[in-house]
N, C-alpha and C positions, 0 to 999 in steps of 0.2 A: 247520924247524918247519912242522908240516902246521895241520891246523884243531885249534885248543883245545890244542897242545903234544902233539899225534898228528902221528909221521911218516908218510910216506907208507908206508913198509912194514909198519906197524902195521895202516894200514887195509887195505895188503892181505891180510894174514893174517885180517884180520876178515872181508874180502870172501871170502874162500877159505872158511873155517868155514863163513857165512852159507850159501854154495852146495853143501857138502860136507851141509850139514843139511836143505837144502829141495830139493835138486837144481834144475836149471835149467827142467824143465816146470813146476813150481810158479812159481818167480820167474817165468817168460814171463806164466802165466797170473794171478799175483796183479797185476805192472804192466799187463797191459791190462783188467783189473777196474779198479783205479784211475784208469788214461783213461778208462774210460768211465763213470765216476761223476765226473770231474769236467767233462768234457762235457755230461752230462745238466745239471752244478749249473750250467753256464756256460749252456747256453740257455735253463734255466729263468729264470735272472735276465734275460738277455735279453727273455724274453717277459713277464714283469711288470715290465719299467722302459717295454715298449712299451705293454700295458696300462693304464699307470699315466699314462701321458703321452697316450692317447687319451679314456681321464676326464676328462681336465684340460681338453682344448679341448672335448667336447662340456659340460662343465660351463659353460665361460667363452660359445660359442654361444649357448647356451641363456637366459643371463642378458642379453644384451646385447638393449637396445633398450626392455625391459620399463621401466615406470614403476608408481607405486603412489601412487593415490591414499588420502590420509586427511586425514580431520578430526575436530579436536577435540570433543567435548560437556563442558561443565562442571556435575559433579554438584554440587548441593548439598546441605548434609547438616539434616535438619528436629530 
């Protein structure tokens, strides 16, 4: 038993079809479309997990050391 009760000779004849329909320039050129969209999704995350984590320290920076004074007034009402 192959994947989901598909033999393997099942999926080859599928595979045979699929490539008998698209020819092999097509398949070449649809899988590396694919690489490189999922390349482009992989560095994009990349570069907004690094973005995301240089916010953070110039944010945490930025806060530290500062104080704030205040005080009270009590209104009262006539």
């Amino acid at each position: 038993m192959g994947i989901g009760g598909i033999s393997i000779w099942q999926l080859l004849i599928i595979l045979l079809i699929v490539v008998m329909l698209f020819g092999t320039k097509k398949l070449r050129s649809l899988g590396s479309d694919l690489g490189g969209a999922l390349k482009g999704f992989k560095s994009a995350m990349k570069e907004d997990e690094e973005s995301e984590t240089k916010s953070e320290t110039d944010t945490k920076t930025d806060s530290e050391g500062e104080t704030i004074d205040a005080t009270a007034e009590k209104v009262e009402n006539k």
